[in-house]
C-alpha beads as a LAMMPS data file, in Angstrom:
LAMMPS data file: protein, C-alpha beads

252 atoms
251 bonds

1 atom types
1 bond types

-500.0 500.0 xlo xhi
-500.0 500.0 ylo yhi
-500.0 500.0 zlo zhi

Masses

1 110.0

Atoms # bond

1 1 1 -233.133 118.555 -463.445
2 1 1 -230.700 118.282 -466.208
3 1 1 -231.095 117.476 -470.207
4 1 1 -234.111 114.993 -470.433
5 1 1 -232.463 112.415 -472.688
6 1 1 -234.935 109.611 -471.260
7 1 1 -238.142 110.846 -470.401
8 1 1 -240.688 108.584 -469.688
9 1 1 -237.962 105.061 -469.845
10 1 1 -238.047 103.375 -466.756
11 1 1 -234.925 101.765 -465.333
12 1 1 -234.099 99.337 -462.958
13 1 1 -230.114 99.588 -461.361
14 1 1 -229.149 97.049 -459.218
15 1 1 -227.514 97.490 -455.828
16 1 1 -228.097 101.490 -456.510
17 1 1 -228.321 101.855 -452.656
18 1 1 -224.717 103.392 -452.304
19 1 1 -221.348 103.805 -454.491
20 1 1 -221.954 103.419 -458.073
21 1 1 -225.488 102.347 -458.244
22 1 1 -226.414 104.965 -455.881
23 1 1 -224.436 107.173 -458.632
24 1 1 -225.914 105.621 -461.718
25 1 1 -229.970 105.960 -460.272
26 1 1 -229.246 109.259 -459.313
27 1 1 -228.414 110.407 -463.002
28 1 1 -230.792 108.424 -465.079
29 1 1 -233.179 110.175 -463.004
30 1 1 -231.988 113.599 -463.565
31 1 1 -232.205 112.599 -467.059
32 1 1 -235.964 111.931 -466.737
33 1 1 -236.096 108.186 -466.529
34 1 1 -238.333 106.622 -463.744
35 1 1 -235.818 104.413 -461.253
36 1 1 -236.234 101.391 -459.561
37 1 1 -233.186 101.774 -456.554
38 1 1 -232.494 98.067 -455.461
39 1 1 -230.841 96.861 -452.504
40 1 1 -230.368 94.034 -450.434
41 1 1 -230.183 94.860 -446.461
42 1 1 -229.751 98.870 -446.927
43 1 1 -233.069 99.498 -446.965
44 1 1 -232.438 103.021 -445.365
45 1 1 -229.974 104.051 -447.556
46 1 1 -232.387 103.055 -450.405
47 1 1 -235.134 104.939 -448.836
48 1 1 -233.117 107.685 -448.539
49 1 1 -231.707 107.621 -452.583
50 1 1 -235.314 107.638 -453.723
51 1 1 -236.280 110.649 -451.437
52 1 1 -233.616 112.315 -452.940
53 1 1 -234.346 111.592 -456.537
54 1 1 -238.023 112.430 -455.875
55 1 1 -236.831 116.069 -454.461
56 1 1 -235.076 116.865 -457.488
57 1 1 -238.049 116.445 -459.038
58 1 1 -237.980 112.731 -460.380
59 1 1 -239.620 109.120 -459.821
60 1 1 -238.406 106.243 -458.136
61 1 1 -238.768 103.416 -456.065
62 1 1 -236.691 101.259 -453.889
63 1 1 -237.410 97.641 -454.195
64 1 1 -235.362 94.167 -451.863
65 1 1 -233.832 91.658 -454.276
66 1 1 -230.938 89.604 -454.173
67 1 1 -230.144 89.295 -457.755
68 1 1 -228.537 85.799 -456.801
69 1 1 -231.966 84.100 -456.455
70 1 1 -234.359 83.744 -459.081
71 1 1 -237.429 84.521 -457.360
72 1 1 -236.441 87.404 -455.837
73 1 1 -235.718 88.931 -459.366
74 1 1 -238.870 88.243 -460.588
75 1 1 -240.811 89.679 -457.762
76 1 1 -239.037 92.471 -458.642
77 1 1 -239.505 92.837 -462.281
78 1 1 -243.160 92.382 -461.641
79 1 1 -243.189 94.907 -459.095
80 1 1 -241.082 97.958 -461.356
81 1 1 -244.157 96.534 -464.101
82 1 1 -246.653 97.092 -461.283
83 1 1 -245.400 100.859 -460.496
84 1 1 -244.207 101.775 -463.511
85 1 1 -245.972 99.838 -466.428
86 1 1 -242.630 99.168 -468.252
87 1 1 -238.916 98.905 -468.338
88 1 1 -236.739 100.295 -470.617
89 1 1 -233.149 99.942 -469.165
90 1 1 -231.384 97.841 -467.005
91 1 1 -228.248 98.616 -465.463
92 1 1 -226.277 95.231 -463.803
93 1 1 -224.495 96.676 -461.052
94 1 1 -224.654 94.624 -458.144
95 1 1 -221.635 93.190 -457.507
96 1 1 -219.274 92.245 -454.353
97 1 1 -215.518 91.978 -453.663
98 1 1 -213.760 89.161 -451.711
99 1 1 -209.758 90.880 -451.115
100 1 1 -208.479 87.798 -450.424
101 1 1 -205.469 85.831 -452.555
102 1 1 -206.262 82.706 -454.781
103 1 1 -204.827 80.438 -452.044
104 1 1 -206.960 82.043 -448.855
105 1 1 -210.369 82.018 -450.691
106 1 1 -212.801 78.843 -449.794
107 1 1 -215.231 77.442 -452.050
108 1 1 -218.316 79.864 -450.325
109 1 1 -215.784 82.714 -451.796
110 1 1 -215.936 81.311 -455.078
111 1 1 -220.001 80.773 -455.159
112 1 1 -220.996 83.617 -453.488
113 1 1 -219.245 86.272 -456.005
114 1 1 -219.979 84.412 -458.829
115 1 1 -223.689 84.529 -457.651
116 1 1 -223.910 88.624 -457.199
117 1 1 -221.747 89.405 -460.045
118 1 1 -222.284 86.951 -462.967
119 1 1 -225.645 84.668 -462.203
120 1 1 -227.201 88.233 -460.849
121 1 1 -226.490 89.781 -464.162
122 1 1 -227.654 87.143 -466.562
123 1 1 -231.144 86.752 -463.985
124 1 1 -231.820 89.670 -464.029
125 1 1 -230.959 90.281 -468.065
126 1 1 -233.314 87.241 -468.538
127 1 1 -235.816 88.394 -466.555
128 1 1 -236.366 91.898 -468.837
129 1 1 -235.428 90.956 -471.699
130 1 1 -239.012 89.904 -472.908
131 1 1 -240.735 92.810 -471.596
132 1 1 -237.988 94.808 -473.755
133 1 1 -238.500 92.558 -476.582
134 1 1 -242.119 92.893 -476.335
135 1 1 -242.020 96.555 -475.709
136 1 1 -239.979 96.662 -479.123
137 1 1 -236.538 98.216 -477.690
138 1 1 -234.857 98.426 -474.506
139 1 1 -230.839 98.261 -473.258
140 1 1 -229.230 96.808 -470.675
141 1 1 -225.616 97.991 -469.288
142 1 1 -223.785 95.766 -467.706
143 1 1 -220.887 97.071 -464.707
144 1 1 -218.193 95.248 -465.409
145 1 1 -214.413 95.838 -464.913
146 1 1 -211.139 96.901 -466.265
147 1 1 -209.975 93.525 -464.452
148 1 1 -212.156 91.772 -466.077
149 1 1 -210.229 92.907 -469.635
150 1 1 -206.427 92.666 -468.100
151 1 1 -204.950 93.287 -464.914
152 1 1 -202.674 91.928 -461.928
153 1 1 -205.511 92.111 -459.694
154 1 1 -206.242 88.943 -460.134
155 1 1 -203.550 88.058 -457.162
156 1 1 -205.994 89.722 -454.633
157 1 1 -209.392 89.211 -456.455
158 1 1 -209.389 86.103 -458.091
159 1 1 -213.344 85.514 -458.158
160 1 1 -213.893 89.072 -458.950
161 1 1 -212.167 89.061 -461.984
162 1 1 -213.560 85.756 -463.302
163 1 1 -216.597 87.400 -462.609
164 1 1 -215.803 90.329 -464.311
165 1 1 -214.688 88.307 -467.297
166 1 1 -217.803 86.542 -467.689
167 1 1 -219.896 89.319 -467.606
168 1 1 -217.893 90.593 -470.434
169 1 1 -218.628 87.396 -472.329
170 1 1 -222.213 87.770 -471.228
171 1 1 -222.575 90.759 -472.593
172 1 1 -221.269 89.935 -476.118
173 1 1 -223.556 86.938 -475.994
174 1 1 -227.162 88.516 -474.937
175 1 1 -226.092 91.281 -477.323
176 1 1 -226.038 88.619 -480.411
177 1 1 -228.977 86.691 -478.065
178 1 1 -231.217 90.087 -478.104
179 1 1 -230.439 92.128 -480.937
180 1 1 -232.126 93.910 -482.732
181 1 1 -234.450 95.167 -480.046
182 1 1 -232.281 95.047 -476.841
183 1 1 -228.800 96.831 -476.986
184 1 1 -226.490 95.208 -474.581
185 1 1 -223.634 97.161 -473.461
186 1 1 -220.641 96.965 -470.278
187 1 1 -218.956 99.287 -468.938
188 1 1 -215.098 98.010 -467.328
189 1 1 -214.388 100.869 -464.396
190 1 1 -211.103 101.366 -463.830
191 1 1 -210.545 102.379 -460.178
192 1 1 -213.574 104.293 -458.701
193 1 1 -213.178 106.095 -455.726
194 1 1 -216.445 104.697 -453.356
195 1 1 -217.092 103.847 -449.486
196 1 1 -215.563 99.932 -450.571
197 1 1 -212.066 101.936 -451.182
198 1 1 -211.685 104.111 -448.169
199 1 1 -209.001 101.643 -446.532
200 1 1 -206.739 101.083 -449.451
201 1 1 -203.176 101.537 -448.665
202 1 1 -201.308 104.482 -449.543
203 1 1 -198.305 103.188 -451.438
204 1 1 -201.143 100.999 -453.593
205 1 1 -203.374 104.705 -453.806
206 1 1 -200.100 106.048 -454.917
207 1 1 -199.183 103.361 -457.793
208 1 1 -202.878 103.538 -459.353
209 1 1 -202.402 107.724 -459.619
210 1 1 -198.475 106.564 -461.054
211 1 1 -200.023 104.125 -463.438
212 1 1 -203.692 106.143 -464.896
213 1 1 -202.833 108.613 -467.943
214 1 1 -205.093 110.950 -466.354
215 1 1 -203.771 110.813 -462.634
216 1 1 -206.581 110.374 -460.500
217 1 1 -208.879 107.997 -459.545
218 1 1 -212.578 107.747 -461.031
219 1 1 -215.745 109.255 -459.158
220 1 1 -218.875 107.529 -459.707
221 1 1 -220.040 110.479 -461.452
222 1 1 -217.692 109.388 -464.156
223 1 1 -219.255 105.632 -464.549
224 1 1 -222.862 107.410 -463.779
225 1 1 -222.573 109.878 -466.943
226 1 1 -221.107 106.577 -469.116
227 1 1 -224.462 104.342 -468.565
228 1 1 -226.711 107.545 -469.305
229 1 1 -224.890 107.658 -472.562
230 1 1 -225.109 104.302 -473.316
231 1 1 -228.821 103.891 -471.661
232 1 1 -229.601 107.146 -474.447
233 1 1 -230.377 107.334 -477.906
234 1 1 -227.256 108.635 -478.365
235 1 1 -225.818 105.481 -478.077
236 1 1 -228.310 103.875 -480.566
237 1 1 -226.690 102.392 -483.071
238 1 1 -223.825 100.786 -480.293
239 1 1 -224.295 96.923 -478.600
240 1 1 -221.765 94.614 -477.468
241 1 1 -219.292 96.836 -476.799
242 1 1 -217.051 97.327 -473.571
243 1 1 -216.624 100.893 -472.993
244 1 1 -213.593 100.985 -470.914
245 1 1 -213.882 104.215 -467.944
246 1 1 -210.725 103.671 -465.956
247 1 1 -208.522 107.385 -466.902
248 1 1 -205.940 105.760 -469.120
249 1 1 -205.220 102.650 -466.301
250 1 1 -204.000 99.804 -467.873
251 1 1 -202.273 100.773 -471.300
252 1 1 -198.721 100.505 -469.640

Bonds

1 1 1 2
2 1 2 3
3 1 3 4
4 1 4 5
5 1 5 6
6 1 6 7
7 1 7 8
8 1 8 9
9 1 9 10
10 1 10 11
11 1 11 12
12 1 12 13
13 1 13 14
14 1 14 15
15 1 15 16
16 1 16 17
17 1 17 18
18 1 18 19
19 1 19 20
20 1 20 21
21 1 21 22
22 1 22 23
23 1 23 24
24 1 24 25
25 1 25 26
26 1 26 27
27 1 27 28
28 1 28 29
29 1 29 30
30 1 30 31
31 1 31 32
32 1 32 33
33 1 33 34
34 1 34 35
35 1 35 36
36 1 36 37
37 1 37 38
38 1 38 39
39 1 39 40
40 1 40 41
41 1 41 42
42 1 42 43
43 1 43 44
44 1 44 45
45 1 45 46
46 1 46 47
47 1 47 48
48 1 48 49
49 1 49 50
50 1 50 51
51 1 51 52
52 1 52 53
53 1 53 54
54 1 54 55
55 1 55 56
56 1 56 57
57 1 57 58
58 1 58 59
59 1 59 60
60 1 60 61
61 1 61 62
62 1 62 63
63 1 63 64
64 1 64 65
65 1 65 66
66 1 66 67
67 1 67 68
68 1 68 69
69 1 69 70
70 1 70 71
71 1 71 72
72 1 72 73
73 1 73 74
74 1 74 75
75 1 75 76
76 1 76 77
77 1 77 78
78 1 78 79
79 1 79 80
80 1 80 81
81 1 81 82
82 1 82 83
83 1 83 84
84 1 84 85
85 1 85 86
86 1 86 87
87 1 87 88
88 1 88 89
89 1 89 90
90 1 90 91
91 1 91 92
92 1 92 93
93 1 93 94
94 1 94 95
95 1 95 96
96 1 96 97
97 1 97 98
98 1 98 99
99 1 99 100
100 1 100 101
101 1 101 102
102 1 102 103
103 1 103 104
104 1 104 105
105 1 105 106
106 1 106 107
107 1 107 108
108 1 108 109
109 1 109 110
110 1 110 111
111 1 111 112
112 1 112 113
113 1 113 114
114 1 114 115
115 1 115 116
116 1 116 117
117 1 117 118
118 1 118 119
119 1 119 120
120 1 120 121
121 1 121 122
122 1 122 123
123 1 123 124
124 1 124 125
125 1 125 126
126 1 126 127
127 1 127 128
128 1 128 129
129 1 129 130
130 1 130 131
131 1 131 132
132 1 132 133
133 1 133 134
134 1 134 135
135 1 135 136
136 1 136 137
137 1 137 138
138 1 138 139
139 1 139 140
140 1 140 141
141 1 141 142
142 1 142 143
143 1 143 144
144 1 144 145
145 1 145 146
146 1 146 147
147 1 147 148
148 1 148 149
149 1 149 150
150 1 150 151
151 1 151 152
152 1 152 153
153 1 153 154
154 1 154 155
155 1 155 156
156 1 156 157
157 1 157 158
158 1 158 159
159 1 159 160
160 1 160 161
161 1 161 162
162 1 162 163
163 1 163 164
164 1 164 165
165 1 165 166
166 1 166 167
167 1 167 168
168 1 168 169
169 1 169 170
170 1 170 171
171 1 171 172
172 1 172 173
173 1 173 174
174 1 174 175
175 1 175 176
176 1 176 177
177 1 177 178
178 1 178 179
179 1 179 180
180 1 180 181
181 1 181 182
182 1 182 183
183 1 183 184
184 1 184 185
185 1 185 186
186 1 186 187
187 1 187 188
188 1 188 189
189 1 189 190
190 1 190 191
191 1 191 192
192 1 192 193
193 1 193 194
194 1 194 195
195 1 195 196
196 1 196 197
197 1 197 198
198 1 198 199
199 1 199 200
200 1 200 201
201 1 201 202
202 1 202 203
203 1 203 204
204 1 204 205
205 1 205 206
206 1 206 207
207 1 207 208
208 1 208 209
209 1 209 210
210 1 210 211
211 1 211 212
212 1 212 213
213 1 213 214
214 1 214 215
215 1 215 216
216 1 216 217
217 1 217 218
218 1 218 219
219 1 219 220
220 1 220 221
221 1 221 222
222 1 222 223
223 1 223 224
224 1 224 225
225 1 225 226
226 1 226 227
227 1 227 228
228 1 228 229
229 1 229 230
230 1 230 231
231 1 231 232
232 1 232 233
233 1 233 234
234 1 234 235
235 1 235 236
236 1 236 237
237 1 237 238
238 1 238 239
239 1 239 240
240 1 240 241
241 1 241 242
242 1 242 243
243 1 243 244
244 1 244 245
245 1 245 246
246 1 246 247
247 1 247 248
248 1 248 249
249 1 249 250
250 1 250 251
251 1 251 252
């Protein structure tokens, strides 16, 4: 196990069955916090995050939720209270991409990414937020996008990066909403390399290395180490900010 900044928090990280979630989980819990790994339908791949977590030597959890429905997200904020006694940190992540343009997308498109990404984030924000309150601190991380902030990708992901966008707005207004005991934080990836990005085309693979300052993509490790900071006391006296992880993408 590595340097204990949050022993005995618990967190909950959405979608942490794979990619960056799966990331995330795995480092919170190295650095002592008790995980709740969520998922949807990978309920294997859960199984299999928490096994790992609790062989290195931590605690977790995998509990079913779509963030998209109410009830589901309260079932299981009840149920992390029911293991755990508590939650400290909650780290949005759950989130799905539609590649299709502006013109091919349908109106299911349109509701169903908006669901995951921005109605998950502020359900499940509203749904911890007064055990953090009563608990007298907590934080919640939001993971956003560097689309969200400014970026042609819009011609591809038009949803996502409304999405994206809102959760940035969402996470300047909880942290106003929730201050002073709950710091409210996003992080904007740049591109991460994960399982979603295997079939990317070469000449686009290419441009991103041509346009990132640092010349290669992101690992989730590099978003994963950016919400322990934020989810530590080392980030204590910092809310509503976007901390932008992307390598230098996007100042051209």
């Amino acid at each position: 196990m590595g340097e204990q900044r949050l022993s005995g928090r618990v967190a909950i990280v959405t979608g942490s069955s794979r990619g960056i979630g799966l990331a995330v989980a795995r480092r919170l819990a190295d650095e002592g916090a008790a995980v709740v790994v969520n998922y949807v339908a990978r309920e294997a791949e859960a199984d299999a995050a928490v096994a790992g977590i609790v062989l290195a030597g931590g605690r977790a959890v995998a509990l079913q939720a779509d963030v998209s429905r109410g009830s589901d997200v309260a079932t299981m904020v009840q149920s992390t209270l029911d293991h755990f006694g508590r939650i400290d940190i909650l780290v949005n992540n759950a989130g799905i991409m539609i590649t299709k343009s502006l013109m091919e997308t349908d109106e299911d498109d349109w509701d169903r990414t908006i669901d995951v990404n921005l109605k998950g984030a502020y359900l499940c924000s509203k749904a911890v937020a007064p055990v953090m309150v009563a608990q007298g601190g907590g934080t919640i991380i939001n993971i956003s996008s560097n689309s969200g902030l400014y970026h042609p990708s819009a011609m591809r992901f038009t949803e996502y990066v409304v999405s994206k966008a809102g959760m940035n707005g969402l996470t300047k207004a909880m942290a106003l909403a929730l201050g002073p005991q709950v710091r409210v934080n996003a992080i904007c990836p740049g591109w991460i390399r994960t399982d979603m990005m295997e079939d990317i085309d070469p000449e686009v693979h290419q441009r991103i290395l041509e346009e990132t300052a640092l010349a290669r993509w992101g690992t989730p490790g590099d978003v994963a180490a950016s919400a322990a900071f934020l989810a530590s006391d080392d980030a204590a006296f910092i809310t509503g900010e976007l901390l932008i992880v992307a390598g230098g993408r996007g100042m051209h």
